[in-house]
Backbone as CSV, one residue per row, in Angstrom:
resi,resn,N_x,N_y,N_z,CA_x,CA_y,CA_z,C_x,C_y,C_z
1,UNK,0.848,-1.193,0.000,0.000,0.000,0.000,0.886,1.247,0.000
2,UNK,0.610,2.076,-0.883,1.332,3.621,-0.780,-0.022,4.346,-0.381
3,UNK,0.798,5.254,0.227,0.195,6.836,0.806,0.947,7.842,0.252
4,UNK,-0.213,8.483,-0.161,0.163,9.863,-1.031,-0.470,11.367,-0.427
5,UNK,0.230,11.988,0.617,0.010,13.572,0.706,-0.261,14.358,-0.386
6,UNK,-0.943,15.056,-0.379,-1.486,16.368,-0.648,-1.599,15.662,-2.477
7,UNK,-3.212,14.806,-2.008,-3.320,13.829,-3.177,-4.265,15.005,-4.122
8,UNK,-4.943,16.122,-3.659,-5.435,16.888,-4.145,-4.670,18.175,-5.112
9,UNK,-3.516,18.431,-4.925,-2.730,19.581,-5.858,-2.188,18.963,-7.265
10,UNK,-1.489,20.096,-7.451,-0.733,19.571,-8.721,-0.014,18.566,-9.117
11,UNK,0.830,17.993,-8.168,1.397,16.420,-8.025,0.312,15.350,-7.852
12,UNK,-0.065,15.053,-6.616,-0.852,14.408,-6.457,-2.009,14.128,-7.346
13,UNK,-3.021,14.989,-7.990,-3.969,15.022,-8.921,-2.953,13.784,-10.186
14,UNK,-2.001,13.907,-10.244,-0.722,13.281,-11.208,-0.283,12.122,-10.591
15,UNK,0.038,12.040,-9.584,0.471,10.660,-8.963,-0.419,9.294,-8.494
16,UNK,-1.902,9.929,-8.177,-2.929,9.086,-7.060,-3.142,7.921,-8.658
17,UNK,-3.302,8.670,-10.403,-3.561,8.252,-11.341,-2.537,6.715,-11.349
18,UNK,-1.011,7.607,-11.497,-0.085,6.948,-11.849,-0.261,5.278,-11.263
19,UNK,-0.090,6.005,-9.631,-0.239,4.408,-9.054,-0.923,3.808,-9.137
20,UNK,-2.409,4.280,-9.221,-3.188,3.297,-9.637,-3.543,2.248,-11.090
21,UNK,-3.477,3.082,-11.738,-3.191,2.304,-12.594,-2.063,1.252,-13.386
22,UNK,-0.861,1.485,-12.284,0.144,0.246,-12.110,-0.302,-0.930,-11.594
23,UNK,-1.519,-0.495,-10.767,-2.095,-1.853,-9.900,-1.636,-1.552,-8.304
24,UNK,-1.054,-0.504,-8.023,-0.909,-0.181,-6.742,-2.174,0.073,-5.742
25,UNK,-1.751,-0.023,-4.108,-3.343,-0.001,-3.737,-2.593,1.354,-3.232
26,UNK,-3.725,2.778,-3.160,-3.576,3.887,-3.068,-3.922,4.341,-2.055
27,UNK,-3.549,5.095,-1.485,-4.474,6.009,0.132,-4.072,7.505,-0.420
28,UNK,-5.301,8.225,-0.884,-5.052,9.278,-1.472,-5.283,10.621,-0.245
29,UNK,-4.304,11.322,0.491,-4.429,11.536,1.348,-4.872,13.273,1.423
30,UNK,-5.961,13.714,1.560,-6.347,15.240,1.494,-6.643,15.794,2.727
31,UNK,-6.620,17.367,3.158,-7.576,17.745,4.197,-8.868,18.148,3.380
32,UNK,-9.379,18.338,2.307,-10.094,18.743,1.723,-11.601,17.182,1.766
33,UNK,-12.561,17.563,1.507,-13.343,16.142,1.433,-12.848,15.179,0.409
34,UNK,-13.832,14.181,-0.099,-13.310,13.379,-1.515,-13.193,13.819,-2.473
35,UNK,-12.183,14.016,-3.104,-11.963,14.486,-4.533,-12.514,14.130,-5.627
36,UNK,-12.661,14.665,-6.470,-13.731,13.983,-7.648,-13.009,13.072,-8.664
37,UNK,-13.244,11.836,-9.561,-12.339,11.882,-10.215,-11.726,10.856,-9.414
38,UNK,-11.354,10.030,-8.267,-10.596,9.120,-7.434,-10.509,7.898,-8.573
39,UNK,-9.236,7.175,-8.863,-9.090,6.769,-10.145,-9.460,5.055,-9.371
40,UNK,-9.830,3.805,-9.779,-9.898,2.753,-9.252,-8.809,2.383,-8.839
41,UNK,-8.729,1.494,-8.217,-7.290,0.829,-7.358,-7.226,1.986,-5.856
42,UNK,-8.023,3.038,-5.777,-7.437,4.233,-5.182,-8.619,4.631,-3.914
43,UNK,-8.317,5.136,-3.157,-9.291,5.254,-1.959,-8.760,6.678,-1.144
44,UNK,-9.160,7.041,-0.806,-9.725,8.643,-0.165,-9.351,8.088,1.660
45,UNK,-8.825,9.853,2.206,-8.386,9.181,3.534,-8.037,11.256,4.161
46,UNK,-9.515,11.622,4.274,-9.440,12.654,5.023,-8.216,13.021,6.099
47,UNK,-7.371,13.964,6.535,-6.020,13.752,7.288,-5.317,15.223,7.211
48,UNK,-4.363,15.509,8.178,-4.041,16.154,8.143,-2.186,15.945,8.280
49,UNK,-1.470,15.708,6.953,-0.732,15.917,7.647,0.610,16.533,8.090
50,UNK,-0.134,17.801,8.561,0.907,18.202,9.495,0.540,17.664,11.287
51,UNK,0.016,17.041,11.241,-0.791,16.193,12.383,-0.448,14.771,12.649
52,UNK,1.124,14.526,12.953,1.257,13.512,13.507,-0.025,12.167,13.571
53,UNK,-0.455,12.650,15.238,-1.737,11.575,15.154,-3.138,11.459,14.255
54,UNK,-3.218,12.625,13.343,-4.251,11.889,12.430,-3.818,11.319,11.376
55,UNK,-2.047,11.436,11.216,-2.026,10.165,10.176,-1.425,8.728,10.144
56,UNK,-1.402,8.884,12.175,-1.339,7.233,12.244,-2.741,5.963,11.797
57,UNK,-3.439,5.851,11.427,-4.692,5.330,10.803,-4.367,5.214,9.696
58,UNK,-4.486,6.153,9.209,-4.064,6.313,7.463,-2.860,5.174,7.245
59,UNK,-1.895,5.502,7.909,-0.588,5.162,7.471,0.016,3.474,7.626
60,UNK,-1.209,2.905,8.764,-1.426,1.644,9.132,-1.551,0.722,8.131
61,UNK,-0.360,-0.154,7.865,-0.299,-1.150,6.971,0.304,-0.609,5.558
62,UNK,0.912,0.547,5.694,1.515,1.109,4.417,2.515,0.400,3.880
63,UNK,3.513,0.110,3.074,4.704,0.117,2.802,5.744,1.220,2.199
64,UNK,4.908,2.250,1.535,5.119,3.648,1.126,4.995,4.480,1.615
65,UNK,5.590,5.672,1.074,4.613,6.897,1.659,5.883,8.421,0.933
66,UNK,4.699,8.917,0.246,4.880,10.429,-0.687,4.714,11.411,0.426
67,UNK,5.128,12.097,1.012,5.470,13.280,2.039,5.590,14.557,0.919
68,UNK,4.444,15.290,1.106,4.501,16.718,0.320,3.942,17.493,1.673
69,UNK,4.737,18.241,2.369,4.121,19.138,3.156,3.377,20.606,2.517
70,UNK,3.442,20.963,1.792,2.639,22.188,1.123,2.546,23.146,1.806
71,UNK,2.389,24.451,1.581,1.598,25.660,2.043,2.596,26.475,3.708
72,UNK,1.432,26.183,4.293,1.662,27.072,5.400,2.618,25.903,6.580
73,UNK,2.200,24.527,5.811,3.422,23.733,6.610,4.900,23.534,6.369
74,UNK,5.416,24.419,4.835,6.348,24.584,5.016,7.207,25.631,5.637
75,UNK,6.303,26.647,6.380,7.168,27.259,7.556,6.955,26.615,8.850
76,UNK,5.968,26.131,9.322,6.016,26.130,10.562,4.944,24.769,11.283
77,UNK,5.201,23.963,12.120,4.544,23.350,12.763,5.265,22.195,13.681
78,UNK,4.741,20.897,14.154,5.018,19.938,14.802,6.422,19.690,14.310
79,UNK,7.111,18.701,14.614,8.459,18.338,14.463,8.395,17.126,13.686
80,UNK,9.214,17.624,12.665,9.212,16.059,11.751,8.827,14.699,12.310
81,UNK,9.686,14.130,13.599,9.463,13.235,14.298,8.371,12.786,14.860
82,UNK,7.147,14.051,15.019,5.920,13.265,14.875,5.179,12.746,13.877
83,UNK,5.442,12.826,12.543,4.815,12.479,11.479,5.824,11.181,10.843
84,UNK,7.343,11.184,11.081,8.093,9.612,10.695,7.741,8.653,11.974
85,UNK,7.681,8.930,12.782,7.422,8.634,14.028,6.518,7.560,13.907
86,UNK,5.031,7.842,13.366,3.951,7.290,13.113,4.270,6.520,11.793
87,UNK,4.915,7.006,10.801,5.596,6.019,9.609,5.962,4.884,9.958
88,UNK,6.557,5.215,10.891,7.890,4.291,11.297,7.378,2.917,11.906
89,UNK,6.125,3.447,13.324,5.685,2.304,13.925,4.759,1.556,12.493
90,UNK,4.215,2.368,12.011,3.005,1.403,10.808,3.487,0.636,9.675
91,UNK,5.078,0.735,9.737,5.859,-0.288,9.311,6.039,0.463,7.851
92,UNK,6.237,1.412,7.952,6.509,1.777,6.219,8.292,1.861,6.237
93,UNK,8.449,1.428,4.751,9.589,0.824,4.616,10.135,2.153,3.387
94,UNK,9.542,2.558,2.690,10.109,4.013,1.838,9.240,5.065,2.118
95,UNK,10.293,5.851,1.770,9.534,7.462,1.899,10.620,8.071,0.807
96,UNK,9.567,8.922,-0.120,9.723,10.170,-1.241,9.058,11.457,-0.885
97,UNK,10.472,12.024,-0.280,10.158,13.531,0.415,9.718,14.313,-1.034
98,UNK,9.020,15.542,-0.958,9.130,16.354,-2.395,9.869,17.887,-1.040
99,UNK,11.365,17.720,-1.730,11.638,18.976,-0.712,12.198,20.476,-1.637
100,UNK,12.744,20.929,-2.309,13.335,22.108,-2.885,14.060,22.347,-3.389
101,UNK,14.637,22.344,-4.401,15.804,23.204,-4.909,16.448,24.051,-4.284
102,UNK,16.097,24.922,-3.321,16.440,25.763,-3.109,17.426,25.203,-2.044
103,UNK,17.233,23.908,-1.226,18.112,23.439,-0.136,19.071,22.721,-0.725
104,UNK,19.417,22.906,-2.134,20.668,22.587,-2.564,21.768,24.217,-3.023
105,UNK,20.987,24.786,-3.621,21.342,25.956,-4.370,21.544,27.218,-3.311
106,UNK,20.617,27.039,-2.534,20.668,28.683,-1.297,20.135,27.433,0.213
107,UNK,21.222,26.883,0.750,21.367,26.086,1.996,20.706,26.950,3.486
108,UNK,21.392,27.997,3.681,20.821,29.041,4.674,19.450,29.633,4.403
109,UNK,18.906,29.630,3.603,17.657,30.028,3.401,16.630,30.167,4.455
110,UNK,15.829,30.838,4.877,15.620,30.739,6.410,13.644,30.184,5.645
111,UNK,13.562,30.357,5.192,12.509,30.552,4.112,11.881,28.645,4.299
112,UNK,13.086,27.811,4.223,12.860,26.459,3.953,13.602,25.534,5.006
113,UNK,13.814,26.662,6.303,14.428,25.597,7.226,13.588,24.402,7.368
114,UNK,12.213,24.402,7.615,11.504,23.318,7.902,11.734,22.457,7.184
115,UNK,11.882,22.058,5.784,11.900,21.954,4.592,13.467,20.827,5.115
116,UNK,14.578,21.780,5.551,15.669,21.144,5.583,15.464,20.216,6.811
117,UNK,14.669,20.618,7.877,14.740,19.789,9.117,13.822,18.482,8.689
118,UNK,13.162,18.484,7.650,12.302,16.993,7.242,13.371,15.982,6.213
119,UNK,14.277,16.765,5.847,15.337,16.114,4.949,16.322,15.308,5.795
120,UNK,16.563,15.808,6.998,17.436,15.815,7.956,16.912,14.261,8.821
121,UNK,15.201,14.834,8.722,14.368,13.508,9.338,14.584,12.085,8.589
122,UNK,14.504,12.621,7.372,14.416,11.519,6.908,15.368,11.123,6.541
123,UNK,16.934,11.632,6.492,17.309,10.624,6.113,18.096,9.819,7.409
124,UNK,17.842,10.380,8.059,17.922,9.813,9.344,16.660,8.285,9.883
125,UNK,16.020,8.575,9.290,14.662,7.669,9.384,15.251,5.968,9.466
126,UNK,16.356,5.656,8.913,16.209,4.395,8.756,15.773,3.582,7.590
127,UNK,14.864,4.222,6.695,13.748,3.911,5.858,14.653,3.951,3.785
128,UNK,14.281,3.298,3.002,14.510,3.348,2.048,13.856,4.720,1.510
129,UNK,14.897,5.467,1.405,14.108,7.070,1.323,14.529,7.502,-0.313
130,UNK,14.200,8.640,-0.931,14.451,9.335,-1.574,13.872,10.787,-1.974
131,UNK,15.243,11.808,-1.979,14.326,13.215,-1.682,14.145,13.788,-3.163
132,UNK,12.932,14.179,-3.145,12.796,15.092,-4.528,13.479,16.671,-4.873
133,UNK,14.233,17.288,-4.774,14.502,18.982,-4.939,13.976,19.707,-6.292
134,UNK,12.633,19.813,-6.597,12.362,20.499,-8.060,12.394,22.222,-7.812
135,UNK,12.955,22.486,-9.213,12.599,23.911,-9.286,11.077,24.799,-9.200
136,UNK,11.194,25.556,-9.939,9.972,25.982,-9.439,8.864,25.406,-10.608
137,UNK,7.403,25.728,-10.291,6.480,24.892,-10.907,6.095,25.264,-12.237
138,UNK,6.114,24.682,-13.380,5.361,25.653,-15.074,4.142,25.906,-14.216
139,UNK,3.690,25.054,-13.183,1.586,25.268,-12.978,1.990,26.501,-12.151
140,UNK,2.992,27.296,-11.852,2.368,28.357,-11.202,2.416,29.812,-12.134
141,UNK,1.928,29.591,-13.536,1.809,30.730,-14.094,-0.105,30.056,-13.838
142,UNK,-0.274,28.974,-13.390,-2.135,29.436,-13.286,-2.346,30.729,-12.054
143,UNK,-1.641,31.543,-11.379,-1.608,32.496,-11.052,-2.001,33.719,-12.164
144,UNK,-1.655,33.464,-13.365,-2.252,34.258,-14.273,-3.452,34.153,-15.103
145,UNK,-3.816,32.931,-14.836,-5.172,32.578,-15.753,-6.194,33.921,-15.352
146,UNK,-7.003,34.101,-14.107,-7.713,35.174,-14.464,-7.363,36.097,-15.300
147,UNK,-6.037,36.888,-15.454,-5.868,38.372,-15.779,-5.679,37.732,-17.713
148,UNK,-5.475,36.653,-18.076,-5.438,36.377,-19.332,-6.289,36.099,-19.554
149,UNK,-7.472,35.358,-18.713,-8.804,35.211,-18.874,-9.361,36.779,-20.023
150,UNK,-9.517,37.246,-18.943,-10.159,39.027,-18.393,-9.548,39.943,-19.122
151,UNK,-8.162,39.796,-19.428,-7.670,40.643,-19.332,-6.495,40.309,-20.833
152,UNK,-6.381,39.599,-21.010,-5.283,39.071,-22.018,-4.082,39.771,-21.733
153,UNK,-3.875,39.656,-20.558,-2.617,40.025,-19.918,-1.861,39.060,-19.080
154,UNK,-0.673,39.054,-19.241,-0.026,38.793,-17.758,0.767,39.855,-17.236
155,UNK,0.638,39.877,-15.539,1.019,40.622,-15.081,1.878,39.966,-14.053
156,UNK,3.537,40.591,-14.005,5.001,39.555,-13.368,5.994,40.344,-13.156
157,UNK,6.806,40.134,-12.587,8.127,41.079,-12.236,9.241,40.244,-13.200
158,UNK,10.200,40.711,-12.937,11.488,40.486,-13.957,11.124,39.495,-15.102
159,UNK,10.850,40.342,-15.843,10.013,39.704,-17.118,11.101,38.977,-18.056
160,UNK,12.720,38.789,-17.926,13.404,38.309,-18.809,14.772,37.664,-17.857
161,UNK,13.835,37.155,-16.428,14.837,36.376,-15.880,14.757,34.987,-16.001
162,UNK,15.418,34.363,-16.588,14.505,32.803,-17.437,15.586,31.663,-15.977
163,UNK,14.430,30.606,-15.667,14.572,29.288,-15.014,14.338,28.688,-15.667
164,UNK,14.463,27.223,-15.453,14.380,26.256,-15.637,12.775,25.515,-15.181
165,UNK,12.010,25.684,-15.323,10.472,25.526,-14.818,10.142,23.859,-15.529
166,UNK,9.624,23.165,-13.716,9.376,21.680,-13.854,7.698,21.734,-14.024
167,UNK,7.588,20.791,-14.929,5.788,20.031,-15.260,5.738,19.383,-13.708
168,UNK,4.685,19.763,-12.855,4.091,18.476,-11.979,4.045,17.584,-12.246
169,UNK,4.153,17.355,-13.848,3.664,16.191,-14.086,4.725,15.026,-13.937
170,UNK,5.726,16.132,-14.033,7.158,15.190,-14.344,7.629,14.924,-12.737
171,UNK,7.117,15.805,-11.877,7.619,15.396,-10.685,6.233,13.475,-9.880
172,UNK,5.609,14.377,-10.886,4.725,12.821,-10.199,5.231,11.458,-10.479
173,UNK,6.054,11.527,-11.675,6.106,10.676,-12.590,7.134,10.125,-11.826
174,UNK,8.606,10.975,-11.938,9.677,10.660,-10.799,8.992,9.765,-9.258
175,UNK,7.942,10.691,-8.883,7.867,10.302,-7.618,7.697,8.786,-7.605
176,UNK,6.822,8.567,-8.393,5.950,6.929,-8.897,7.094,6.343,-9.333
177,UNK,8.180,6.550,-9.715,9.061,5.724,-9.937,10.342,5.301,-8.687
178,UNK,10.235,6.420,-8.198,10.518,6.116,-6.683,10.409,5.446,-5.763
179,UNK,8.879,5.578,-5.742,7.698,4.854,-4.909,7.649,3.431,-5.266
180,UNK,8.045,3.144,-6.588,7.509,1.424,-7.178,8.476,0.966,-7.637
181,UNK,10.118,1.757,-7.817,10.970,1.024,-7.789,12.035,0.729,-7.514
182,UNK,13.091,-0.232,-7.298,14.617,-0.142,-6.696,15.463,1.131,-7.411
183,UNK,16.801,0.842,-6.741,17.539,2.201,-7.456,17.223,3.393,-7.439
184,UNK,16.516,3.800,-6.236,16.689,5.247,-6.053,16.984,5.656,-4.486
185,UNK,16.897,4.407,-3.967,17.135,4.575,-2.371,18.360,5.262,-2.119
186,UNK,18.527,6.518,-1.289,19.316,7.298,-0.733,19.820,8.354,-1.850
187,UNK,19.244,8.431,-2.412,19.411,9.483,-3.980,18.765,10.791,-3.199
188,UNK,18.899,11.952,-4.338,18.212,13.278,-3.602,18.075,13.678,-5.482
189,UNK,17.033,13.933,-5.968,16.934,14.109,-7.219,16.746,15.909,-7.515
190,UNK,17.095,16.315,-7.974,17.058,18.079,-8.829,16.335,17.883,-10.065
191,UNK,14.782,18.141,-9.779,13.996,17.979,-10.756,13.873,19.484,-11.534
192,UNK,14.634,19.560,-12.979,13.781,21.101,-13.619,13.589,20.596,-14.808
193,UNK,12.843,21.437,-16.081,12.633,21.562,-16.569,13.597,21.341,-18.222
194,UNK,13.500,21.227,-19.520,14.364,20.837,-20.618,14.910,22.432,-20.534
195,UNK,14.403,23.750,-20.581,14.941,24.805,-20.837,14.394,25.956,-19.641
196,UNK,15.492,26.611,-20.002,15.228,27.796,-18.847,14.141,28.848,-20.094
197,UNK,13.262,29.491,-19.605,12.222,30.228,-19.683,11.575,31.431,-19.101
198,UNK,11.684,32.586,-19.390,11.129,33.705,-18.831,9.906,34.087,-18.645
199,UNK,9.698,35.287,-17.571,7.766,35.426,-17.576,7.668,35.805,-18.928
200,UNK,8.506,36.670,-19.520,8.217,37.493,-20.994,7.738,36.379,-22.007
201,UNK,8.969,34.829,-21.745,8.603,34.283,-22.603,7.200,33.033,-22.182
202,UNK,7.051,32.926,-21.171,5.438,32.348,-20.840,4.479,32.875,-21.281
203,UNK,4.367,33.961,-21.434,3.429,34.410,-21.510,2.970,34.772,-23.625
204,UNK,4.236,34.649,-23.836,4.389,34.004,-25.732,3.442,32.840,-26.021
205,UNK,4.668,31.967,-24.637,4.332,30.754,-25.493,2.611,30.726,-25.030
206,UNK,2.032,31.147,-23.745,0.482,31.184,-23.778,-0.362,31.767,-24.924
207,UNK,-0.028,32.715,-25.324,-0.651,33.560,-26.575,-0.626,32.690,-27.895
208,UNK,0.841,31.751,-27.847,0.887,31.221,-29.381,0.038,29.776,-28.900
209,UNK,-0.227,29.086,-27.869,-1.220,28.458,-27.636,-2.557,28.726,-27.854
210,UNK,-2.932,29.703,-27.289,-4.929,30.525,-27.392,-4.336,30.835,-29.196
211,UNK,-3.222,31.037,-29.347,-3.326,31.945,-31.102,-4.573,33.162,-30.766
212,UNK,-4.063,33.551,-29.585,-4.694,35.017,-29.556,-3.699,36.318,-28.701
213,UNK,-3.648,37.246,-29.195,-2.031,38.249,-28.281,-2.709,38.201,-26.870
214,UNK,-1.204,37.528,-26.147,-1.172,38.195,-25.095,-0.452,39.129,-24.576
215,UNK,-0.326,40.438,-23.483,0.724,41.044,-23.133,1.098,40.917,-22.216
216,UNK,2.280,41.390,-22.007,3.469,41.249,-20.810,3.582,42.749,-20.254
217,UNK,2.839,42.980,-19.052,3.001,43.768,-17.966,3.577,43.488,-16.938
218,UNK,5.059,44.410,-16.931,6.226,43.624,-15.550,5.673,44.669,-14.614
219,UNK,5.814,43.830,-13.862,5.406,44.906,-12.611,7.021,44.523,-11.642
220,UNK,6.633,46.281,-10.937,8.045,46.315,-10.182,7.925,45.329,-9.096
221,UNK,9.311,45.619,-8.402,9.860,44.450,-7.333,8.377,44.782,-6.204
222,UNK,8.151,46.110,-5.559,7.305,46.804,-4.719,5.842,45.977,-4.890
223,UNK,5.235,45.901,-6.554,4.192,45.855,-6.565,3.950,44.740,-6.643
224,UNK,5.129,43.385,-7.308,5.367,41.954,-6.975,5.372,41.678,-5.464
225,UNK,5.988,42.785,-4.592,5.445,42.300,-3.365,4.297,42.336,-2.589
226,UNK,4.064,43.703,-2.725,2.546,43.741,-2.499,1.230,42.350,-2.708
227,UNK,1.192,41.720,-3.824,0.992,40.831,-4.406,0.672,39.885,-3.718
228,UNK,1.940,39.191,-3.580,2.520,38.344,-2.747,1.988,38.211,-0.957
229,UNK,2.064,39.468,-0.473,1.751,39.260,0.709,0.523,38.806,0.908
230,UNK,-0.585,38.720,0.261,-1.603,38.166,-0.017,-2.230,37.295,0.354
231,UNK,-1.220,36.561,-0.473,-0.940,34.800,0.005,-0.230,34.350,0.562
232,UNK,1.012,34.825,0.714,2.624,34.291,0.989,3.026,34.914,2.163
233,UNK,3.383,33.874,2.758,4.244,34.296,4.253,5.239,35.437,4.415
234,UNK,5.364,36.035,5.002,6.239,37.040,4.911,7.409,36.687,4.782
235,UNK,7.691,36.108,5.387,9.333,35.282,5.749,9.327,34.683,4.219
236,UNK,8.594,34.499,3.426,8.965,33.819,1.920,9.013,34.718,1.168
237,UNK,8.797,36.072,1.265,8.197,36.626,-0.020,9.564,37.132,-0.282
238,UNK,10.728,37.465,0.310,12.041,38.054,-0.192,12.771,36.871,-0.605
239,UNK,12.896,36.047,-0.150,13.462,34.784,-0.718,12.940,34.435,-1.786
240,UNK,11.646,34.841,-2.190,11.424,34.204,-3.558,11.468,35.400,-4.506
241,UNK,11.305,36.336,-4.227,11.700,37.345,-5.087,13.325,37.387,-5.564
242,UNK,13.999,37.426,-4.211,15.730,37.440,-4.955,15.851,35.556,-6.339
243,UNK,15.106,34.805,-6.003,14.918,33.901,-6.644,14.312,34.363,-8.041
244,UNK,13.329,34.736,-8.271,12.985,34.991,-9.587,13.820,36.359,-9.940
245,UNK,13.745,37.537,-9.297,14.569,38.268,-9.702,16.181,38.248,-10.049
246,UNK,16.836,37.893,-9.442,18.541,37.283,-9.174,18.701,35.657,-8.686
247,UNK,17.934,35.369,-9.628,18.399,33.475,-9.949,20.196,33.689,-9.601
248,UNK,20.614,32.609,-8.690,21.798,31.940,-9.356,22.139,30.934,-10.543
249,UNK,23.859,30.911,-10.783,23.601,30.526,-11.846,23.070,29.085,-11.916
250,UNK,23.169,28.191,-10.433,22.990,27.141,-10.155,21.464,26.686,-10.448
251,UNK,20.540,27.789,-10.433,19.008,27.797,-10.605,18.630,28.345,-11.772
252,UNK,19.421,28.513,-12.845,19.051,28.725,-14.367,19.866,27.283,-14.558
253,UNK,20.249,26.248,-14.162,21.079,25.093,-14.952,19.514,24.203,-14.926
254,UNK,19.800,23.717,-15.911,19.016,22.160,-16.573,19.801,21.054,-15.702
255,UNK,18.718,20.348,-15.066,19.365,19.025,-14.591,18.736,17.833,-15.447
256,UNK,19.822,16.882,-15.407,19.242,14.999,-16.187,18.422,14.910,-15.674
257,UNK,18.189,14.772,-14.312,17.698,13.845,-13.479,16.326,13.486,-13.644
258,UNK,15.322,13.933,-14.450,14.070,13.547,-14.840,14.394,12.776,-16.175
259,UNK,15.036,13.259,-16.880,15.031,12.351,-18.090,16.114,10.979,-17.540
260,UNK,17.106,10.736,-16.699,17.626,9.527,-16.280,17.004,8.730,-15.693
261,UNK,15.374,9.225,-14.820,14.764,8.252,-14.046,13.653,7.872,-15.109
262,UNK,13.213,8.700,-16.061,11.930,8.109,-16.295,12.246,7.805,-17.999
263,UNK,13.568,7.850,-18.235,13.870,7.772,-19.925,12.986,8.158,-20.738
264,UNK,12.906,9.133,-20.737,12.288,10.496,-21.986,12.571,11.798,-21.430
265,UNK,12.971,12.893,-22.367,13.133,14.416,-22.018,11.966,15.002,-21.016
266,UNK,12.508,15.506,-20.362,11.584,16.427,-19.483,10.633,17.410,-20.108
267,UNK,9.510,17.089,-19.874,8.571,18.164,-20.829,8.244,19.746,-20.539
268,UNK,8.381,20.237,-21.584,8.772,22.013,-22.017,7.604,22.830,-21.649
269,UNK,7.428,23.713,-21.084,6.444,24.855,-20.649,5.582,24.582,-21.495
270,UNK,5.425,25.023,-22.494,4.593,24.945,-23.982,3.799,23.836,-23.820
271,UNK,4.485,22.215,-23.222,3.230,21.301,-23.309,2.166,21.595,-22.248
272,UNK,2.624,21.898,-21.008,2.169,22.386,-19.579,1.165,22.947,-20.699
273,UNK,1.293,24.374,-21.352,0.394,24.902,-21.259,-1.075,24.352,-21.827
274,UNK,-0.589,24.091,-22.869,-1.599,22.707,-24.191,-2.511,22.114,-23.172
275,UNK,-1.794,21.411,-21.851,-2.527,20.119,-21.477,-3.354,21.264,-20.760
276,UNK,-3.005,22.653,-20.181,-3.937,23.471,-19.095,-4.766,24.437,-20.462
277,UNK,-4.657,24.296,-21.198,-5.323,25.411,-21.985,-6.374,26.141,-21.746
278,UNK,-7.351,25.286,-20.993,-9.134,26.066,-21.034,-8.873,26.511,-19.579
279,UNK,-7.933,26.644,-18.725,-7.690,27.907,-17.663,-7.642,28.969,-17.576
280,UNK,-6.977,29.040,-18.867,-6.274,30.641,-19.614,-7.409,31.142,-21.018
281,UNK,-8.439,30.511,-21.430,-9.387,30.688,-22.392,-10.234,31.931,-21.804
């Protein structure tokens, strides 16, 4: 049995599929109710976890287990050790952290200590582990779907600082191969993208997708933050700004490591967008 965190986002929506239809038995793990769409082989398992004890139940009789902490749990909460803790007694034998790029490339980062203290957990765990580090996501230009909706705009700061931007899809794919097979135990994988890519040029390749103009409105560092505070923790919002704004050069490089685990090229912004198209319509 695998268990899959945060079976509801962009990975997960990608992974709960994968395994199941290998023939894996699934525990698709959300705080949200049942998701729509739960693929056969696959089963639903309300949870929280940044909550230690609500995911000892869940985790009972596992042999797997996908660890995506998300959101507001990657600054702050319980101590790793209550959530391997409960792994550990329910007998799970691997774990596939999804942890950051950034805890290879910018180590001090204060932004992703938590982040580093679950890396730290696990590989300490005992457990046939392997950590994921992807760059940042192609799905987070759906941050722009309304204003291209509405607006046939995008609106972004440093409009011609190009990364390396990973498909979810490709991180699910990795993960599932992780999850179901030998040869990756004690690995730490740097998942990005085939090419580095700018907002200027996302927002092309969206327009030559719809084949309708879109424009590129950069907005300053000030009004990118503004933005941001919104949603985003305070403690993140300068760390990710010197990130998109002043990438190192270590975070504009292309890594193998998706095309060595899953033998095929890592797929290019442009498909991201194809497969999301009627977001941005």
């Amino acid at each position: 049995m695998i268990v899959v965190t945060g079976a509801t986002g962009n990975i997960g929506r990608t992974l709960v599929p994968l395994l199941a239809e290998a023939g894996e038995d699934v525990v698709a793990v959300s705080r949200r109710p049942l998701p729509e769409g739960l693929p056969a082989g696959s089963r639903h398992a309300r949870a929280d976890v940044g909550n230690g004890a609500s995911m000892r139940p869940v985790l009972e009789g596992a042999d797997a287990f996908f660890l995506l902490l998300g959101g507001e749990l990657n600054g702050h909460g319980e101590s790793p050790d209550a959530l391997l803790d409960a792994a550990l007694d329910a007998g799970v034998k691997r774990i596939v952290l999804l942890s950051s790029q950034i805890n290879s490339t910018r180590p001090e980062a204060l932004s992703h200590t938590r982040l580093r203290d679950f890396e730290a957990a696990v590989r300490a765990s005992g457990t046939d582990f392997t950590i994921l580090r992807p760059s940042g996501f192609a799905s987070n230009a759906f941050a722009w779907a309304e204003s291209v909706r509405t607006k046939r705009t995008v609106f972004a700061p440093f409009g011609d600082a190009a990364l390396p931007l990973v498909d979810p899809a490709d991180i699910a794919a990795v993960a599932a191969a992780a999850l179901r097979e030998e040869g990756h135990t004690g690995r730490t994988y740097e998942l990005t993208g085939p090419e580095v890519i700018s907002p200027r040029q996302q927002a092309a390749a969206i327009s030559r997708a719809l084949g309708e103009e879109v424009a590129f409105n950069e907005l300053s560092r000030e009004e990118a933050r503004a933005h941001m505070a919104q949603f985003m923790p305070e403690e993140v919002i300068d760390g990710t700004l010197e990130i998109l704004g002043v990438p190192l050069p270590a975070e504009q490089m292309t890594s193998p490591d998706v095309e060595n685990v899953l033998r095929r090229p890592a797929r290019p912004f442009g498909e991201w967008v194809a497969r999301n198209l009627p977001a941005f319509r």
